[in-house]
ROSE-245700 format. One line per 5 residues: number of its first residue (from 1); their letters; for each residue z, x, y of N, C-alpha, C, O, CB. Coordinates in pm, whole numbers. Each point is the difference from the previous one (the first is absolute). Last residue first. Glycine has a CB too. Layout:
N
NUM = a = Z/X/Y/Z/X/Y/Z/X/Y/Z/X/Y/Z/X/Y | ...
//
This chain:
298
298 = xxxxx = 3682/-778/3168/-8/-83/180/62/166/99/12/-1/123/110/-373/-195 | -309/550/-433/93/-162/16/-47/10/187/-74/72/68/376/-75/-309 | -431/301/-62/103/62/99/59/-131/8/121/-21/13/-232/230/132 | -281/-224/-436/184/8/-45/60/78/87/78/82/-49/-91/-88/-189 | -374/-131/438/88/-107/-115/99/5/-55/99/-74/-5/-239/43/-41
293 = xxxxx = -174/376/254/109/-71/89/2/-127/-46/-26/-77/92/0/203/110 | -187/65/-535/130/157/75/86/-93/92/120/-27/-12/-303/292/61 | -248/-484/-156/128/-14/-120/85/82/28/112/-47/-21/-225/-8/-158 | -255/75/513/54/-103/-19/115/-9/-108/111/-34/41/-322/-31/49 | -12/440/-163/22/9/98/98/-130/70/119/21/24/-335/138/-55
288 = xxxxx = -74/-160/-332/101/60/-11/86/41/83/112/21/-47/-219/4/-81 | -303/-262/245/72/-94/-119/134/92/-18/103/-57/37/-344/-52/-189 | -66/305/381/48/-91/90/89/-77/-88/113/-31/38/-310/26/123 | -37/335/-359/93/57/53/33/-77/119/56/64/89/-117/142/-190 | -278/-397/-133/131/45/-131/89/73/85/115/-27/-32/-255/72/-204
283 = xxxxx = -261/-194/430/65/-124/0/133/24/-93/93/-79/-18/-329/-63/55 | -160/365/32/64/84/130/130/-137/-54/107/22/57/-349/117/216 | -132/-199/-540/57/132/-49/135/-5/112/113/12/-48/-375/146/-47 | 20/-579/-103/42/65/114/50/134/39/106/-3/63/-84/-191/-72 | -308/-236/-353/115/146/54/-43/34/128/-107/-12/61/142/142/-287
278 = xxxxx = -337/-493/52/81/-30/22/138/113/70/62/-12/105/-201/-165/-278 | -140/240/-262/-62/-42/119/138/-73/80/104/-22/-62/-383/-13/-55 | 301/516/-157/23/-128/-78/-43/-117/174/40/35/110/222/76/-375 | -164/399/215/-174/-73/17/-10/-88/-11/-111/-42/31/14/148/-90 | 521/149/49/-82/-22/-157/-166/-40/40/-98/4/-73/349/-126/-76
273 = xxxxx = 89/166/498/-29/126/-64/-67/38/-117/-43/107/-43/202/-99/145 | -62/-488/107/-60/100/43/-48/207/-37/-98/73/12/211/-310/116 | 231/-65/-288/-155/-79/-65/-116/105/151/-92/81/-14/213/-467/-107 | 331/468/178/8/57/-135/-137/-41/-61/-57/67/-86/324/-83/59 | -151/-191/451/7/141/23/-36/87/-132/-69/102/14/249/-156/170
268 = xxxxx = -72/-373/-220/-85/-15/46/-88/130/15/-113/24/-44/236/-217/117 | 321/124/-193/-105/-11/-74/-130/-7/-26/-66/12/-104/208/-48/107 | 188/92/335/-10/142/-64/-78/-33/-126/-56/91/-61/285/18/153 | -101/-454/187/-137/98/15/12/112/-31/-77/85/45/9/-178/108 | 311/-236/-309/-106/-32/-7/-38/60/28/-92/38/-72/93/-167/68
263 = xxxxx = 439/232/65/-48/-13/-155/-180/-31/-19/-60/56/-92/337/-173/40 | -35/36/413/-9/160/35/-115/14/-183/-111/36/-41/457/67/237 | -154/-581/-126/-156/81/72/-12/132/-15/-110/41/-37/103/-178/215 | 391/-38/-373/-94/-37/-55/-134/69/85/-80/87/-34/229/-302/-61 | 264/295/330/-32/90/-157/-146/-64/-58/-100/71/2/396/-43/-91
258 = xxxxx = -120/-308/441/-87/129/15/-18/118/-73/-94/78/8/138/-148/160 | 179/-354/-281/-147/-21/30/-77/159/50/-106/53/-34/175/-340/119 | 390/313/-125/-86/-36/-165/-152/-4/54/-90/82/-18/291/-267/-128 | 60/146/554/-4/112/-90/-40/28/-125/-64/104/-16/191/-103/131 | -57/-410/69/-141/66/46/55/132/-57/-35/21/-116/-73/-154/360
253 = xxxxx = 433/-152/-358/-155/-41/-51/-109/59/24/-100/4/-72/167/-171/85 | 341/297/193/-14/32/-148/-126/-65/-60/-84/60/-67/338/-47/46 | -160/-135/445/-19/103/2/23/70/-121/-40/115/13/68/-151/197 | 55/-425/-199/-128/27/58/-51/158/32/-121/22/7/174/-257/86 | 450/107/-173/-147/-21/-106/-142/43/16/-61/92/-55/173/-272/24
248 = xxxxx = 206/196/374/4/105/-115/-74/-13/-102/-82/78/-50/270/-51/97 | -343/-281/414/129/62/-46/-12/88/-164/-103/36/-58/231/-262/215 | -428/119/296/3/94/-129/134/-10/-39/78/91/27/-253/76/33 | -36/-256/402/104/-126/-83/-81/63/-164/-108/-45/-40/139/-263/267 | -91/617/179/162/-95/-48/-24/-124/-53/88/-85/14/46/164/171
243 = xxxxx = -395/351/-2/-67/-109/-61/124/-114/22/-13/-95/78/-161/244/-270 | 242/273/308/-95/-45/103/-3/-151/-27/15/-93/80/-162/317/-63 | 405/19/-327/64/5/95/-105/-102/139/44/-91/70/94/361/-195 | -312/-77/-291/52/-138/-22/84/-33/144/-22/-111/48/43/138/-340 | -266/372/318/-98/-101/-14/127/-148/-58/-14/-113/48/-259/328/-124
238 = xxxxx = 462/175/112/-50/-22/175/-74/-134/-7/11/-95/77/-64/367/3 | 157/-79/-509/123/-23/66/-64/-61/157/23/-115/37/144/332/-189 | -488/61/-95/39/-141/-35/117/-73/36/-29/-119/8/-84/185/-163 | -57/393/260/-44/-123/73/14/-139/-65/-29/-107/53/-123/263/43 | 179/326/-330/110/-64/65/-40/-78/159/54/41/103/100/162/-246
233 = xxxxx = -581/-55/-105/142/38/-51/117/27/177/-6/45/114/-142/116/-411 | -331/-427/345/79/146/-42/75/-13/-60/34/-119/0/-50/213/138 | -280/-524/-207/45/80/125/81/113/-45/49/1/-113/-44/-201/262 | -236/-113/-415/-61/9/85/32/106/117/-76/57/79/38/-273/-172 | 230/51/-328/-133/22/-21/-55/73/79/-66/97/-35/55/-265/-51
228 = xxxxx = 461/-34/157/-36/149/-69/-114/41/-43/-9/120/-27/185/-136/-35 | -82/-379/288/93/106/124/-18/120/-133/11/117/35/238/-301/163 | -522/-178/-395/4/70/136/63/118/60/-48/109/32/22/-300/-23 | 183/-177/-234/-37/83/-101/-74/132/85/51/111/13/-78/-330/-208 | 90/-226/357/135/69/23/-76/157/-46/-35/87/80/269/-315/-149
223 = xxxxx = -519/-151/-63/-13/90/127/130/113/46/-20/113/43/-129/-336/36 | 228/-81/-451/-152/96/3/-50/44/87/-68/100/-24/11/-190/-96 | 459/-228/175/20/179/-68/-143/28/-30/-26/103/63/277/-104/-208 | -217/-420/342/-19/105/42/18/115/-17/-43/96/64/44/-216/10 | -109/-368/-325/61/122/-3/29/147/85/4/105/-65/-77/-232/-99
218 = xxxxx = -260/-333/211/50/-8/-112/129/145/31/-3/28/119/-260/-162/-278 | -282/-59/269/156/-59/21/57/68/-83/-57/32/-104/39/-253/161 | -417/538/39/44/-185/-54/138/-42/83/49/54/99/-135/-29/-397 | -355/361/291/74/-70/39/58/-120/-133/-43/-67/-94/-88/142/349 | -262/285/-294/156/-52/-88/69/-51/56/93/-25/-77/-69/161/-33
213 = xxxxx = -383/34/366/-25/-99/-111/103/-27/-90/9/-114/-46/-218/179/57 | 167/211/364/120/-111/7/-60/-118/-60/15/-119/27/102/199/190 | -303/436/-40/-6/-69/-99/146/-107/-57/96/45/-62/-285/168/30 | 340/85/448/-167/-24/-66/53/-63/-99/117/-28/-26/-283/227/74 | 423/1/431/34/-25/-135/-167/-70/-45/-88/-25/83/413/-23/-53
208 = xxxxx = -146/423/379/-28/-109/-37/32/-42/-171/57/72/-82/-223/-35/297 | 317/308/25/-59/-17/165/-55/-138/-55/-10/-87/86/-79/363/51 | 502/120/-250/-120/-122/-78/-33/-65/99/72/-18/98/11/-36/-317 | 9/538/327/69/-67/-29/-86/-116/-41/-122/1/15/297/109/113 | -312/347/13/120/3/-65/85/-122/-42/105/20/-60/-122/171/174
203 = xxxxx = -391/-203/148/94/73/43/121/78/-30/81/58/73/-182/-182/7 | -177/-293/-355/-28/107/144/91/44/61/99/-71/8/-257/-22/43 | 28/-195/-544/99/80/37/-87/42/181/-123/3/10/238/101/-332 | -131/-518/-74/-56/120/19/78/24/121/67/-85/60/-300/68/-174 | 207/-261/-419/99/21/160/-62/105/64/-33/94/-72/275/-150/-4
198 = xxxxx = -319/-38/-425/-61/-139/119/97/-18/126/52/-101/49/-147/-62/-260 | 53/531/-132/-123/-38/50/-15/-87/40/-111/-39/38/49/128/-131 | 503/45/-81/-71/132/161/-96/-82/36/1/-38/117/2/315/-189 | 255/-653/-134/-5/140/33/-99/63/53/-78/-35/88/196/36/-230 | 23/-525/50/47/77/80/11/148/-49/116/35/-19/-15/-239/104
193 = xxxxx = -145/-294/-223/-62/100/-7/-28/141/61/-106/61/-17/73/-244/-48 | 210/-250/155/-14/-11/-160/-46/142/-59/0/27/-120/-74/-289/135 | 232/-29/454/-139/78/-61/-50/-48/-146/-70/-88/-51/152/307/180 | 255/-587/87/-3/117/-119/-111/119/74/-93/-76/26/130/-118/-280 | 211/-271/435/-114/48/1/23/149/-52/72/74/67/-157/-241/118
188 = xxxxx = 439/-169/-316/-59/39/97/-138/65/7/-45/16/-114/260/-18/149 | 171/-391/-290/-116/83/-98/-90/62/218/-54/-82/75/-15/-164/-468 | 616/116/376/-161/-80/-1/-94/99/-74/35/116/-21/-18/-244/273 | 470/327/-410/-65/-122/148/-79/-95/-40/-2/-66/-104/-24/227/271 | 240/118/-561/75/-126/62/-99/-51/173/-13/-114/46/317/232/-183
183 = xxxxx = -393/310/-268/9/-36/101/-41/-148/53/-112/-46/22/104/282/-30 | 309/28/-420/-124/-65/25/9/1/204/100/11/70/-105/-197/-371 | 323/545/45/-32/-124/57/-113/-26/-1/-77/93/25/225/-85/84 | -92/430/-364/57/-70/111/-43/-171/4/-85/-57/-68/72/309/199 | -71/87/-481/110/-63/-13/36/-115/146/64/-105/7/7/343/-179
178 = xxxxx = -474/77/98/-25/-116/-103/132/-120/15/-11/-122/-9/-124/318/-179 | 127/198/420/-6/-89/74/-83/-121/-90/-40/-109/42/66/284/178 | 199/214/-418/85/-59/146/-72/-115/8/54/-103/-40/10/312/192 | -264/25/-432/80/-85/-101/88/-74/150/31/-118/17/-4/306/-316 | -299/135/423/-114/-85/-72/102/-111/-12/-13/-107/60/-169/281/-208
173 = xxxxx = 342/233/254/-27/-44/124/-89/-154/-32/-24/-82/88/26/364/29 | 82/4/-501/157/-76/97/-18/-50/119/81/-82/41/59/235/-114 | -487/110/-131/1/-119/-118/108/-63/78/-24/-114/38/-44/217/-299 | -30/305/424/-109/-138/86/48/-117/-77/-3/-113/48/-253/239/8 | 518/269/-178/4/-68/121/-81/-120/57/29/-96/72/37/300/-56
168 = xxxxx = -149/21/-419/170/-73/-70/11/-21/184/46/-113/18/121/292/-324 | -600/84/292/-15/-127/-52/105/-90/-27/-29/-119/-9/-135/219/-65 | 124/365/247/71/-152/87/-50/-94/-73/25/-111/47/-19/166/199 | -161/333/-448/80/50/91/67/-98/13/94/-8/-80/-206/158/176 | -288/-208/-274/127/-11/-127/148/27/87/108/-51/-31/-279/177/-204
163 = xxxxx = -270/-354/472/42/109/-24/100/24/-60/98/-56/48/-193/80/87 | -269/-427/-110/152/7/43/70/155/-79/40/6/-117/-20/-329/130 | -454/88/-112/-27/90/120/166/47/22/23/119/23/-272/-262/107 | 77/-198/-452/-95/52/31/23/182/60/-59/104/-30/-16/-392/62 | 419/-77/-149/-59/53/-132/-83/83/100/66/97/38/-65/-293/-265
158 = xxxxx = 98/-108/552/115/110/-35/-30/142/-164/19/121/-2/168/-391/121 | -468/-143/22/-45/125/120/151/123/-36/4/123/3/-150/-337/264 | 160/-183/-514/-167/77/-23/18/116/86/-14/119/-30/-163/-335/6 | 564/-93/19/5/124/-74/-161/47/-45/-23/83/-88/287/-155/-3 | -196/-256/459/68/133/10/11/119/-109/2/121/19/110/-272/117
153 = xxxxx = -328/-277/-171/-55/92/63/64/105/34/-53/111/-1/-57/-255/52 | 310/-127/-279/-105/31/-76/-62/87/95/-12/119/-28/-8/-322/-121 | 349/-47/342/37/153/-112/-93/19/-93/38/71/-93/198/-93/86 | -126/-320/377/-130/54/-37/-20/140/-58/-78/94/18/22/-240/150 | 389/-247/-61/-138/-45/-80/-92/101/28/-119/-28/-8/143/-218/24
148 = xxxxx = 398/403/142/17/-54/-124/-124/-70/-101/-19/13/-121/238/-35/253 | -250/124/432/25/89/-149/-29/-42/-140/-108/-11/-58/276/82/180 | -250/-456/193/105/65/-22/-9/138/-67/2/-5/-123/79/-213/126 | -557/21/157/103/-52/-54/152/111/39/-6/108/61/-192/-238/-265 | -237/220/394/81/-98/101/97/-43/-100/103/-39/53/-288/-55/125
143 = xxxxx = -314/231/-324/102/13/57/123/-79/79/-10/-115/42/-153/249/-74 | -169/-296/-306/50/132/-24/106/74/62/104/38/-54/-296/-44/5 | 48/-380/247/-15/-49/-114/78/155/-103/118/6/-34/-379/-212/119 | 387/-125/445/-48/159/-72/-30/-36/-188/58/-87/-64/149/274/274 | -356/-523/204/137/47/-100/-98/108/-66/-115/27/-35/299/-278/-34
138 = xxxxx = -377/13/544/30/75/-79/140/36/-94/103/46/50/-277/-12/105 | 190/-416/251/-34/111/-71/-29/60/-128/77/-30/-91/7/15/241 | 14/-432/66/-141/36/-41/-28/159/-66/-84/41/-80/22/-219/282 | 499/-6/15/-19/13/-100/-137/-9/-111/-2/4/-123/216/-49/225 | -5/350/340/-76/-117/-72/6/-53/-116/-9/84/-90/-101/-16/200
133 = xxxxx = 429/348/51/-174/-36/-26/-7/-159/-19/65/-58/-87/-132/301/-59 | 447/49/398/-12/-63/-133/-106/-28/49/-30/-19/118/227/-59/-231 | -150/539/289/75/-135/5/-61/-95/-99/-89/37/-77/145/-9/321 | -100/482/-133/85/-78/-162/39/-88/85/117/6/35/-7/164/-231 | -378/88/446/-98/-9/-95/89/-111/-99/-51/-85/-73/-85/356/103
128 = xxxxx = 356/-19/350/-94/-126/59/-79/-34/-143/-32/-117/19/-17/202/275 | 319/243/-400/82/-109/79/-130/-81/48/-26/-103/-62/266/250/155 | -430/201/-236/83/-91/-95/100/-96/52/2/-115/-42/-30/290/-100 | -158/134/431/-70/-54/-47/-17/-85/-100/-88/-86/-1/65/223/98 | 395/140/117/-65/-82/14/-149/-100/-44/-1/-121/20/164/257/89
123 = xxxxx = 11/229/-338/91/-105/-20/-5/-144/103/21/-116/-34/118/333/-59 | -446/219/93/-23/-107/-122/135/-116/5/-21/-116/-33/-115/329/-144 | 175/94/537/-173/-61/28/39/-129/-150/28/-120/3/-261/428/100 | 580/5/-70/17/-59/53/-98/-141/26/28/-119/9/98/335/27 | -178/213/-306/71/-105/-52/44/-133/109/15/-110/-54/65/313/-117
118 = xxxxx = -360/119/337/-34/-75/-125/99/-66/-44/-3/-123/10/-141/263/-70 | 312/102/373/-126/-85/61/-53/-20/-98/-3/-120/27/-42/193/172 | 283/264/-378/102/-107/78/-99/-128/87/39/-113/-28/167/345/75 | -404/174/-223/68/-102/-123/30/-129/82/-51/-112/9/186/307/-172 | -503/159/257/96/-98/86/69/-91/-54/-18/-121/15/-109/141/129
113 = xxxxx = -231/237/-338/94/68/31/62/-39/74/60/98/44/-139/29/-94 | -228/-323/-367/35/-16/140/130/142/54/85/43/-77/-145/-365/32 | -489/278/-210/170/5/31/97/-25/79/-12/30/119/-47/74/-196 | -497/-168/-218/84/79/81/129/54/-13/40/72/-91/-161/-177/190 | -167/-92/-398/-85/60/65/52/92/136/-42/104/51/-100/-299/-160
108 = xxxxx = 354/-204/-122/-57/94/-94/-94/138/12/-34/71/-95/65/-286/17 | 95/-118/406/79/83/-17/1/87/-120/43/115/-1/50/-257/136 | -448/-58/185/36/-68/-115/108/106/-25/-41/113/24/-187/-248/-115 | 51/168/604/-55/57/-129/109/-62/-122/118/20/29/-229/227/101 | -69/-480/340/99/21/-88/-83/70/-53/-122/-18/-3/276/-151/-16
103 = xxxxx = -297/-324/222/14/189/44/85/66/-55/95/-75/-23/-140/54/221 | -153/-475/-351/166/67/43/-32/146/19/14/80/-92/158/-242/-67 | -558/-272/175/-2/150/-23/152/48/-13/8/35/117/-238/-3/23 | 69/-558/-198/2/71/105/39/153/-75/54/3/-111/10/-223/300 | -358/-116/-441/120/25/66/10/65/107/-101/41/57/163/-55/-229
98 = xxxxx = -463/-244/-218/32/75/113/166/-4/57/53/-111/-8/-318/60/58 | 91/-34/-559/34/-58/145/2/117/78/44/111/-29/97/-310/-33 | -326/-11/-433/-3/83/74/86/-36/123/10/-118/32/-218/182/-138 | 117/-232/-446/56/-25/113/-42/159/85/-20/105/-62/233/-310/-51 | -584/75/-295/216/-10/55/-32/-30/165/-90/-29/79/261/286/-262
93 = xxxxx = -586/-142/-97/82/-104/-30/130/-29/21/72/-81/-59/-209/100/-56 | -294/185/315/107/49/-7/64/-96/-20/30/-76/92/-59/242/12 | -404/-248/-110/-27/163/51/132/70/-43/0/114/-46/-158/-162/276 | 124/-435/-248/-88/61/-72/4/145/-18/-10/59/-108/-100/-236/171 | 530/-58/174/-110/-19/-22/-107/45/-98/62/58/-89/23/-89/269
88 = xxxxx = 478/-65/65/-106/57/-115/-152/-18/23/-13/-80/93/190/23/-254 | 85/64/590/51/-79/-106/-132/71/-109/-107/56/22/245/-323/124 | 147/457/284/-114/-12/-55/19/-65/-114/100/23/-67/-181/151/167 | 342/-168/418/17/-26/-129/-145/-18/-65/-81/-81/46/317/-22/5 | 32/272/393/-121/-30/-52/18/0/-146/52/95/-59/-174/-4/251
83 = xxxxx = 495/57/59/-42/-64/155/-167/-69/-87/-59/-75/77/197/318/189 | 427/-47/-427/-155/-107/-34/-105/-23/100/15/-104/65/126/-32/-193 | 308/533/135/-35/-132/40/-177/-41/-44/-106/54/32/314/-15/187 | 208/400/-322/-150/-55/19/-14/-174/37/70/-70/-73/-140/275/-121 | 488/77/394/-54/29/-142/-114/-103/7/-16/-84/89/246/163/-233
78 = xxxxx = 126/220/475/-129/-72/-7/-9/-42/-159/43/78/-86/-168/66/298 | 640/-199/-22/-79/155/-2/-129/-105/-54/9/-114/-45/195/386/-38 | 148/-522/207/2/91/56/-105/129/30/-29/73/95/218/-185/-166 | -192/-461/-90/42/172/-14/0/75/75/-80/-26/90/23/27/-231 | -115/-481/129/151/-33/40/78/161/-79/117/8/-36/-129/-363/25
73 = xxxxx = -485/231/21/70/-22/169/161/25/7/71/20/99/-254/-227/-45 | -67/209/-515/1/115/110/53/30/118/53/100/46/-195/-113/-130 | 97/-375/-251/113/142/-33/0/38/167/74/-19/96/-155/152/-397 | -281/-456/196/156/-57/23/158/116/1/116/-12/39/-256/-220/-185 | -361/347/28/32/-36/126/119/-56/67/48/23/111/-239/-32/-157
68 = xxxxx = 144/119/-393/-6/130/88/3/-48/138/79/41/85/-216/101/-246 | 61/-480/-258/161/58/41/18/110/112/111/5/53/-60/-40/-298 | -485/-115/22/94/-117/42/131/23/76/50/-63/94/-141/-29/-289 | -237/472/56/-36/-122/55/95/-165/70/5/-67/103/-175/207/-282 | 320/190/-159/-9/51/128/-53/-92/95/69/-67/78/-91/272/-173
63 = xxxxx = 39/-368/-335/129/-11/57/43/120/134/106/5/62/-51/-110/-329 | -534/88/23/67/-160/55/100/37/55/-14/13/122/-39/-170/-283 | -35/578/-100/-34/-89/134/-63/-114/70/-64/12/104/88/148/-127 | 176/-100/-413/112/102/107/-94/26/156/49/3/113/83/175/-364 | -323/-463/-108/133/-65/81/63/113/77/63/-13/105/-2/-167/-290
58 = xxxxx = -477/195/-125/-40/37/147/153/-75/113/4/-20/122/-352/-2/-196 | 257/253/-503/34/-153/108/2/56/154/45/105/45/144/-250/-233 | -183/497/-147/-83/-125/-44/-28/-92/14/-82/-63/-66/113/119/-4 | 25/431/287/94/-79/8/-84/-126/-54/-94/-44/65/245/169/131 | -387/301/-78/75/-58/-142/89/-42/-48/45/30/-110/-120/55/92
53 = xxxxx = -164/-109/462/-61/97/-68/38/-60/-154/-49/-94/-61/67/311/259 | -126/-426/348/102/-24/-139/-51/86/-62/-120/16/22/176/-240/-50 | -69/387/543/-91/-46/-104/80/-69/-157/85/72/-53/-260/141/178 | 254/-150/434/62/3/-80/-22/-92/-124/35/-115/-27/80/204/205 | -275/178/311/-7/-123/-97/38/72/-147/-30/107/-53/-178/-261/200
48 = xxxxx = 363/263/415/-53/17/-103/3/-141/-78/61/-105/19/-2/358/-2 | -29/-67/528/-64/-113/-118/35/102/-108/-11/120/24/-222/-276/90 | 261/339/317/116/-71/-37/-1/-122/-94/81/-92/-5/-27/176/211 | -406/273/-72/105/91/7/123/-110/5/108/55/23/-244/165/105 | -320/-308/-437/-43/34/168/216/87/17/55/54/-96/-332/-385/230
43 = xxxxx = 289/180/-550/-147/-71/19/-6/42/148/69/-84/57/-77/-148/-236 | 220/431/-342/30/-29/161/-158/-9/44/-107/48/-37/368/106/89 | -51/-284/-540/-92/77/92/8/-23/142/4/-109/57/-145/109/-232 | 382/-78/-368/-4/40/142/-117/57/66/-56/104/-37/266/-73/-10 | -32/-290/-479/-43/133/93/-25/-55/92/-34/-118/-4/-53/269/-119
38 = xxxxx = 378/-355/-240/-71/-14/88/-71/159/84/61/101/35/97/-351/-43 | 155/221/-380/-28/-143/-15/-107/-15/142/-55/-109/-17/323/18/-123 | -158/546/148/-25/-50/-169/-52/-113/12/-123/-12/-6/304/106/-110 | -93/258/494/-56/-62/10/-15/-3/-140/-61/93/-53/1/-76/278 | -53/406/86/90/-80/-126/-11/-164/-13/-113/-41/30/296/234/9
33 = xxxxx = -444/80/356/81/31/-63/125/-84/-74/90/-66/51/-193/223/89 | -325/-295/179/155/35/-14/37/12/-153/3/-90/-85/59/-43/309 | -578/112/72/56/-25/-126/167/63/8/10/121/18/-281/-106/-147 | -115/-211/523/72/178/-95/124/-88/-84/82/-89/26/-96/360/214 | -389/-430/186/76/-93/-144/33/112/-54/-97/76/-1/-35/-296/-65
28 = xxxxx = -5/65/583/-9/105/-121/104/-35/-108/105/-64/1/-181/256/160 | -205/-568/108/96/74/39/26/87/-103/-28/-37/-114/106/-118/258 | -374/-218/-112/-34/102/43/108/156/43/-25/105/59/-146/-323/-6 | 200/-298/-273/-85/106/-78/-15/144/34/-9/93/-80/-102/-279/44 | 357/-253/232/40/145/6/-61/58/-75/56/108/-19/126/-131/73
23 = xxxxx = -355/-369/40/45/54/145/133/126/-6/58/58/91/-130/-335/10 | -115/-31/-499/-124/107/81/68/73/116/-24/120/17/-188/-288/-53 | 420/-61/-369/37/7/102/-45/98/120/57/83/71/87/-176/-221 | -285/-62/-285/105/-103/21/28/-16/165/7/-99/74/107/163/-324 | -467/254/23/-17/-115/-73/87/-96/56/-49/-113/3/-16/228/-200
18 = xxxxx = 68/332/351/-87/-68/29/-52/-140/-44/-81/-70/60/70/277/-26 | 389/47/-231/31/-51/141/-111/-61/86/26/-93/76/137/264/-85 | -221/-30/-441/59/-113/31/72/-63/124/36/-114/30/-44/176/-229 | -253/346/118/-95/-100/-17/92/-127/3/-45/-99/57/-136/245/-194 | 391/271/210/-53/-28/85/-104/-118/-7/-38/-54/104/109/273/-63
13 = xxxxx = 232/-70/-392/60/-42/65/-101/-29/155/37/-99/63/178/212/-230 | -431/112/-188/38/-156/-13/108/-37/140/-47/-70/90/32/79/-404 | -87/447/372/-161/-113/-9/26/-178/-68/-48/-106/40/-119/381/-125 | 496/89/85/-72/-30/94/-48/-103/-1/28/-119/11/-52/288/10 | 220/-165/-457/-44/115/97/-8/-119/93/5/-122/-12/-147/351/-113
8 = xxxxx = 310/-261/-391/39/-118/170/-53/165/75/57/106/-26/262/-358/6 | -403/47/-491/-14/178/65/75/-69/170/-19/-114/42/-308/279/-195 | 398/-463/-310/-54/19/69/24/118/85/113/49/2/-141/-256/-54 | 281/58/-345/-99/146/34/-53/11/82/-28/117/27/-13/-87/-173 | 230/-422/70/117/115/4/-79/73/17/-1/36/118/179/-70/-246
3 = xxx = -384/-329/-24/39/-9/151/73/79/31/36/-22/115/-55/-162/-99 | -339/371/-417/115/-94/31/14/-48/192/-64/45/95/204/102/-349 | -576/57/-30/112/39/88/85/-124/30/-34/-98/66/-103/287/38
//
């Protein structure tokens, strides 16, 4: 059995807490739902630990670790904080960490029905999130380039899944923001990553943000991208409006960007229906769904 295959239950996650960090061994441990490069387990009612799964390098969390605490104080909405760190060992050769819990049902899972207060919630929250980063920070490697460098990926997920219907539309919304402006600021604090399954929802509206292993410097249209991934139809207008410093470019860039994603999880959504590891079945009519309010445009 490979380091990838390892089985992660209970029972391990509870022997290594007794192993590192005895003084929470005793608290109830339930397994969270989904979860690829890392799985989840909630630890007593505002702990969880956050197991390395099949992410090959243990940096996407280092750069929580390092970076979360310094984020957090200065957001709006909850997102996980470092409070115990598990280092590899015999029993469990990676990285592990304890966090703080974000209350919330995952929006993939939910919804929001309070457009207008979402879009409002996420734009604040980005406003405080896109100031210029450090320059210790994290650089984006895959993600975070210009469009333009990443039309390979765009045309995988586009070949794949991209409906014959709007396919001569998504392709123009693509070529737009391949065309727009480079982005000219400071390189800012990025997500990077931003849909249904790493934002969670209460009351009808986004109540927190997760997994901020893809952080970096660099481009805020990947988060921009967002005001359509993430939130109702016709709430995007409200959301740049909230946000304001989106000029035009930057909002053609994310728009592409957000074709590209819609594009992903309907692929995702599509590998799911196949059994294929990794899929997402519920994740294709979020993906399509998202691309509709794309080509409504802002």
């Amino acid at each position: 059995m490979t380091d990838t295959e390892i089985e992660i239950t209970a029972d391990l996650v509870r022997d290594l807490l007794q192993e590192q960090h005895p003084d929470l061994a005793g608290l109830a441990i339930r397994e969270v739902a989904g979860g690829w490069g890392n799985q989840m387990w909630r630890l007593g009612d505002e702990l969880a630990v956050r197991m390395q799964r099949m992410d090959p390098t243990p940096e996407l969390q280092l750069n929580e670790r390092r970076w979360l605490p310094v984020l957090a104080p200065l957001l709006p909405l909850p997102v996980p904080t470092p409070v115990r760190f598990g280092e590899p060992s015999e029993r469990f050769p990676k990285h592990w960490t304890v966090m703080t819990w974000v209350p919330g049902e995952p929006l993939d899972h939910g919804s929001i029905s309070r457009g207008a207060h979402a879009a409002d919630t996420l734009a604040g929250f980005l406003q405080a999130l896109h100031v210029e980063a450090p320059a210790e920070a994290p650089i984006a490697t895959g993600r975070g380039a210009h469009p333009r460098n990443c039309t390979d990926a765009f045309e995988n997920f586009f070949q794949a899944v991209a409906p014959d219907d709007i396919a001569a539309d998504v392709r123009a919304v693509w070529d737009d923001a391949v065309a727009a402006q480079t982005w000219e600021g400071p390189p800012v604090w990025v997500h990077g990553d931003l849909h249904p399954a790493n934002v969670v929802v209460s009351d009808g509206t986004l109540s927190g943000i997760v997994d901020f292993g893809d952080m970096f410097a660099g481009d805020p249209a990947w988060d921009l991208a967002a005001a359509w991934v993430l939130l109702p139809a016709g709430t995007a207008s409200r959301f740049f409006d909230m946000y304001a410093h989106a000029d035009e470019a930057a909002i053609r860039r994310a728009r592409g960007l957000a074709a590209m994603k819609s594009l992903f999880l309907m692929l995702m959504g599509q590998n799911g229906d196949r059994g294929l590891p990794g899929g997402k079945p519920h994740w294709g009519p979020a993906g399509r769904a998202a691309l509709d309010r794309v080509l409504k445009g802002v």
